[in-house]
LOTI-668961 format. One line per 8 residues: for each residue z, x, y of C-alpha. Coordinates in Angstrom, 3 decimals. Layout:
<sites>
Z/X/Y | ... .
</sites>
This chain:
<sites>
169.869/-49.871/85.596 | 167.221/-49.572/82.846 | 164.580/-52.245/82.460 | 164.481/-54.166/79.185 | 162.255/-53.787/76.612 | 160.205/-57.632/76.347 | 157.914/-59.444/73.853 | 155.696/-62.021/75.441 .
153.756/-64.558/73.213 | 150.850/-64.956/75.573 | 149.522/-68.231/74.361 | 146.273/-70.360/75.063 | 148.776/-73.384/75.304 | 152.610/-71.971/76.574 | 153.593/-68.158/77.448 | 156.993/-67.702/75.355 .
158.942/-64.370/76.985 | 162.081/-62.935/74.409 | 164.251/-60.301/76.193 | 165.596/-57.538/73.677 | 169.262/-58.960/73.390 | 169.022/-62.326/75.231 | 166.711/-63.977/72.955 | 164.193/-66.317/74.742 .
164.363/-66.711/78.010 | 160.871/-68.224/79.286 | 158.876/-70.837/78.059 | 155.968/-72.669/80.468 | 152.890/-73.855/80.220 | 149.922/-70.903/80.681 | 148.632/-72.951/83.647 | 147.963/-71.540/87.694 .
146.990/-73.561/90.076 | 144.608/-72.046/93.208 | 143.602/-72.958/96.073 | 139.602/-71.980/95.861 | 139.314/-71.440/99.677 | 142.264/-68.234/100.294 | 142.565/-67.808/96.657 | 146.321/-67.713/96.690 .
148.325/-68.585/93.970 | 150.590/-72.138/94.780 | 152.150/-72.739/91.303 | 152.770/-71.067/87.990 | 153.703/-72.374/84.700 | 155.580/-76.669/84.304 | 154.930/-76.741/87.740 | 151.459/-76.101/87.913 .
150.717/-77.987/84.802 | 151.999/-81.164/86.154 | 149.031/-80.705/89.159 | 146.464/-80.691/86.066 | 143.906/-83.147/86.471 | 145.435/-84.611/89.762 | 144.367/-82.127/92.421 | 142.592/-82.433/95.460 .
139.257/-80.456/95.651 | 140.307/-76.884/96.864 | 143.331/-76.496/94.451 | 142.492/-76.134/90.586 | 144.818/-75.654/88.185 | 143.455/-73.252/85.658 | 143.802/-72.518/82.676 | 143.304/-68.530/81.588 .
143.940/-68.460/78.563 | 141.187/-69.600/75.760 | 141.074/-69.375/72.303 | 143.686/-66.988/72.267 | 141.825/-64.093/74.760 | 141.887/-63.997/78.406 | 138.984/-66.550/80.018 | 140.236/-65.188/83.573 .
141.440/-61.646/83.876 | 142.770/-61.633/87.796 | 144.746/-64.897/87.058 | 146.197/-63.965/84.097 | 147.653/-60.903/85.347 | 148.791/-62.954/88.593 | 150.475/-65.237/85.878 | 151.963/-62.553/83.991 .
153.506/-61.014/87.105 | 155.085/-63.941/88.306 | 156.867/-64.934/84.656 | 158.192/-60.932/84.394 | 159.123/-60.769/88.055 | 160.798/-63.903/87.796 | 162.812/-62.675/84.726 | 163.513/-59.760/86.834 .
163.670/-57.172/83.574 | 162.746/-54.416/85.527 | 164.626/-51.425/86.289 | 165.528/-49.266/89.317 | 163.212/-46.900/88.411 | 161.962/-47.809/85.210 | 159.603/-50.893/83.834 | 159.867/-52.406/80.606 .
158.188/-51.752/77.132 | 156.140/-54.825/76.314 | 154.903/-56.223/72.851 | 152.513/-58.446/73.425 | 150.435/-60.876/70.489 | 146.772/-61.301/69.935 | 144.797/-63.395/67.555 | 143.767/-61.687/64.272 .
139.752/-61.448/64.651 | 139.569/-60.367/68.834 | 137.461/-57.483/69.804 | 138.705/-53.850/70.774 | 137.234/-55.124/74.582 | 139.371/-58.619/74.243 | 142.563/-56.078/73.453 | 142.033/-53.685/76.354 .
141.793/-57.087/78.747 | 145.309/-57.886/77.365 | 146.806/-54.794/77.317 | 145.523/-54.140/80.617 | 146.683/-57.304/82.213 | 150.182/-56.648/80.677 | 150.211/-52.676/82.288 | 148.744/-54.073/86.134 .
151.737/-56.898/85.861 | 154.638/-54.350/85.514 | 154.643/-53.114/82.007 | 155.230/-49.411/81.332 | 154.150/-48.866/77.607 | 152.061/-51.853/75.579 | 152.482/-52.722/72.199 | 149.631/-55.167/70.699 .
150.580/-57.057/67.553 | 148.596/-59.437/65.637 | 150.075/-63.095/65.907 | 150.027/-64.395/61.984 | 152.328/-61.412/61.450 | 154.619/-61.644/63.963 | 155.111/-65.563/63.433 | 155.357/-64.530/59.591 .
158.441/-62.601/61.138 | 159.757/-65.141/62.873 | 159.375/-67.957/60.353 | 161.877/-65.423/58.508 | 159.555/-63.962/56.112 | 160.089/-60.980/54.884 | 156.776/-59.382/54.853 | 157.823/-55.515/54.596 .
158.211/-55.852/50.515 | 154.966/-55.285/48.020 | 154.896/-59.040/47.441 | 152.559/-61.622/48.737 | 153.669/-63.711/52.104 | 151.047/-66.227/53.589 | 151.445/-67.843/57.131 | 149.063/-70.143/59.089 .
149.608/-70.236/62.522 | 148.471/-73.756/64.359 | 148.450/-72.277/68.099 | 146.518/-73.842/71.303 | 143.534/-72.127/71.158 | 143.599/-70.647/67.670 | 144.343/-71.037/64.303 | 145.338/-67.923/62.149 .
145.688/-67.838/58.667 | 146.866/-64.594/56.773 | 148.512/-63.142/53.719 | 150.409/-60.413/54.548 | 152.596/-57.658/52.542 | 153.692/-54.386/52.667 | 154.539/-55.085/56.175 | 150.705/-55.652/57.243 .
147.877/-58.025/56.762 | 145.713/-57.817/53.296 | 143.576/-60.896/54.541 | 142.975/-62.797/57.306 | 140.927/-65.380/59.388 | 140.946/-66.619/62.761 | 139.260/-69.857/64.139 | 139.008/-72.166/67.199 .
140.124/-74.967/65.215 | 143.665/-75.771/66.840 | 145.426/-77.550/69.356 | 143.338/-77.380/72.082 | 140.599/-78.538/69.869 | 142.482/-81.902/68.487 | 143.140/-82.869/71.941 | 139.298/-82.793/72.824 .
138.283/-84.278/69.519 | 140.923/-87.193/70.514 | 139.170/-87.694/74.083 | 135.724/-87.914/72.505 | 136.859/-90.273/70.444 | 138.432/-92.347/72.933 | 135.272/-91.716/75.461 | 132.965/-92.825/72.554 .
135.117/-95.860/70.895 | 136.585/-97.277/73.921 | 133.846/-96.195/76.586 | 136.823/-94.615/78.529 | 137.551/-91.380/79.710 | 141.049/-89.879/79.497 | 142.502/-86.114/80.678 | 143.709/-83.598/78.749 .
147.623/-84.554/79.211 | 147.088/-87.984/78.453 | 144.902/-86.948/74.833 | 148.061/-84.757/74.234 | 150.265/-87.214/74.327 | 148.003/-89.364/72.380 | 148.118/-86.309/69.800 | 151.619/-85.791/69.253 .
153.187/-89.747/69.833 | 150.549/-91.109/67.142 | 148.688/-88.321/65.886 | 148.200/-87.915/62.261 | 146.700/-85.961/59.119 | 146.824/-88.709/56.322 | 145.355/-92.435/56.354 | 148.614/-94.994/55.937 .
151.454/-92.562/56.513 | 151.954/-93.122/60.208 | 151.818/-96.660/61.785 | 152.612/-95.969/65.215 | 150.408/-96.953/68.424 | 150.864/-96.547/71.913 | 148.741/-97.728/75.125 | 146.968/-95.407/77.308 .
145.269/-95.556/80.640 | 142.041/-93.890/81.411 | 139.059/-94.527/83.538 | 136.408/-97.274/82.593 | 133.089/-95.691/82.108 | 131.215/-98.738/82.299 | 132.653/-100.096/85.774 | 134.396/-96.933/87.127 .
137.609/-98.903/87.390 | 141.184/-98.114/85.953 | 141.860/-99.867/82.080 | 144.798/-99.968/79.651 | 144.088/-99.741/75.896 | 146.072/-99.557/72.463 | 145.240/-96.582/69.878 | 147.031/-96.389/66.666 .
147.806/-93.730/63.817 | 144.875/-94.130/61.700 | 142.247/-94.063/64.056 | 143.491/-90.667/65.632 | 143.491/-89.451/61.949 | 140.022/-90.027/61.874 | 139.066/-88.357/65.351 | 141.089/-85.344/63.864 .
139.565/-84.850/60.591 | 136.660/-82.448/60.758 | 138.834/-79.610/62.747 | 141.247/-80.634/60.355 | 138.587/-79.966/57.389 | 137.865/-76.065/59.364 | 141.391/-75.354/59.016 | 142.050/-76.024/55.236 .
138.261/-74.155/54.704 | 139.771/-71.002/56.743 | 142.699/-71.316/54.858 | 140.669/-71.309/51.111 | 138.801/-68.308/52.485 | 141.528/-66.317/53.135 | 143.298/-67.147/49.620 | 139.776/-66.556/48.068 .
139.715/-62.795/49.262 | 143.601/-62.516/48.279 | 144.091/-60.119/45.372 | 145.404/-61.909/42.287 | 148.941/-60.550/42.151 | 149.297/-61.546/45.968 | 148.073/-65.074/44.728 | 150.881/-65.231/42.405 .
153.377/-64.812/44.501 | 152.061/-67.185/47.138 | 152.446/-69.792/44.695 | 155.855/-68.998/44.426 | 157.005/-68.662/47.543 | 154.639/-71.068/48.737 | 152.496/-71.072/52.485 | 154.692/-71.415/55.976 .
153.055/-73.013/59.018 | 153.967/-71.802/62.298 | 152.700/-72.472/65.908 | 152.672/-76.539/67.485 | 150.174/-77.497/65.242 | 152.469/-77.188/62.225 | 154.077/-80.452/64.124 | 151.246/-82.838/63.824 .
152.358/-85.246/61.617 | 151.722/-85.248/58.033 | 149.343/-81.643/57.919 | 151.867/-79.980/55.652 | 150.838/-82.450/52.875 | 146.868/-82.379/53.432 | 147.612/-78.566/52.889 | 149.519/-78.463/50.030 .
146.860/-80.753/48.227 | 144.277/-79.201/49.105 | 145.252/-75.461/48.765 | 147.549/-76.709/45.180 | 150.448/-74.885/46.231 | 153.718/-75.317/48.387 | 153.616/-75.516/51.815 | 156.606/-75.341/54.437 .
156.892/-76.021/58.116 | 159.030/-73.199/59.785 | 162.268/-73.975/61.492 | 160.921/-73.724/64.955 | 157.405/-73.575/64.644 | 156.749/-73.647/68.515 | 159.014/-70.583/68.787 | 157.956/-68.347/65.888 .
155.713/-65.775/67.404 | 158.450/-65.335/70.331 | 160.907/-65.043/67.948 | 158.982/-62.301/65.784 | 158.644/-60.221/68.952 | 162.434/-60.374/68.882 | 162.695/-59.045/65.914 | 160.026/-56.224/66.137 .
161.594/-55.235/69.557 | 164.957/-54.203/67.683 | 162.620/-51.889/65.605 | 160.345/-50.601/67.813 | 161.469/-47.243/68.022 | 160.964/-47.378/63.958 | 157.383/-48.765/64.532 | 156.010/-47.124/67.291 .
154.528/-44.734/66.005 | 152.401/-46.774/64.709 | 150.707/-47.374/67.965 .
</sites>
């Protein structure tokens, strides 16, 4: 038996796995929990997620992924291991091809780290791509004709805007500004309006049950239960829509600046086609409510969420797998 060639979207937020003929196959949170004392790895992926935040002292449940690079090398590679062994993708004697996705703007040492992480966990040959394009690919775009395609892509840890044609990038900008971000923005909020502290899971929820871009669109609210800062005991409150739009609004602000940048450094031509065909958000943060309008008013032209945002990188890799024999020289 052969091993299968893979693409792994190795995400600050979720680690998406597509298998060259089975389409996606794995999708889990990029969370590990340790035990500090031996260690050992006890959980991997939903499983260890659900121990975030509600762990005794020696287990943590870590996160090693941030803003889009590896935070932790060791437990990323222990991470990566146990999704691909798990899959079981290998062959007798062979290992599989990997393409693997990186943020637009990471250094040459931030690439190695990946690429390195993917060889140690059972990958023969490593193929890096840059994200925007290969969510540009699997938003259906068809970004290998002279004509200008732009994507932004709303990850966990970053946001990456780019106009691409000719089958590569012609501009590009990556930020901080994304998912992970709104959820802290929404627990300082909270911690600074309600004198309450809240996790990271709970903020999340907050983020996509009544989270919102525009003032009056959404009028949803929901009650959460944190910590009371004040007398250290447990308290229930009630957020709604419009205040949540406020917490949000400066990251907000970064991503519709990154986005004018890029389109500011686009060649004209590319411009004019953008405005035809209009800009296609990928990644979860395309599904915060209401974001596809604050974008097309601000940047004055269409803008389209992709069918499945939350899948378009993993998709892409899909895609790129069937032609990597066709690409790979390019590596």
């Amino acid at each position: 038996m052969f091993a299968v060639d893979i693409g792994i979207d190795l995400g600050t937020a979720n680690v998406l796995i597509h298998v060259k003929g089975k389409g996606i196959v794995l999708n889990e949170p990029s969370v590990v929990a340790m035990d500090k004392k031996t260690n050992k790895v006890l959980a991997v992926g939903e499983e260890a997620r659900q121990m975030v935040g509600r762990t005794p002292g020696n287990i943590v449940a870590i996160r090693p992924m941030k803003d889009g690079v590896i935070a932790d090398f060791d437990v990323t590679e222990a991470m990566l291991r146990h999704f691909i062994n798990k899959l079981n993708v290998k062959g007798f004697l062979s290992k599989p091809r990997i393409l693997i996705c990186c943020p637009t703007n990471i250094t040459s040492v931030e690439q190695k780290a990946i690429r390195e992480a993917a060889e140690k966990s059972g990958g023969k040959k490593i193929f890096l791509e840059e994200e925007p394009k290969v969510s540009a690919v699997g938003a259906g775009m068809d970004i290998f004709q002279p004509s200008g395609n732009m994507v932004v892509d709303i990850g966990g840890g970053t946001t990456d805007v780019a106009v691409l044609s000719m089958g590569d990038i012609v501009t590009a900008e990556s930020i901080t500004a994304a998912g992970d971000m709104f959820d802290s923005d929404i627990t300082q909020y909270i911690k600074k309006e309600y004198k309450l502290l809240i996790g990271e899971r709970t903020a999340e929820d907050i983020k996509i049950n009544v989270g919102t871009v525009s003032h009056g669109e959404r009028k949803e609210q929901m009650d959460i239960r944190g910590r009371d800062m004040a007398t250290g005991l447990p308290r229930t409150i009630t957020v709604h829509s419009a205040e949540i739009g406020e917490a949000l609004k400066e990251s907000l602000q970064m991503i519709v600046q990154a986005a004018k940048n890029v389109l500011e450094k686009t060649p004209p031509e590319l411009s004019a086609d953008i405005i035809d065909r209009g800009v296609f958000l990928t990644g979860g943060g395309a599904l915060l409510h209401g974001i596809d309008q604050l974008l097309a008013d601000e940047l004055k032209v269409p803008v389209f969420i992709s069918d499945n945002p939350l899948d378009c990188v993993a998709i892409g890799t899909g895609i790129l797998l069937e032609n990597i024999d066709k690409v790979a020289g390019r590596y």
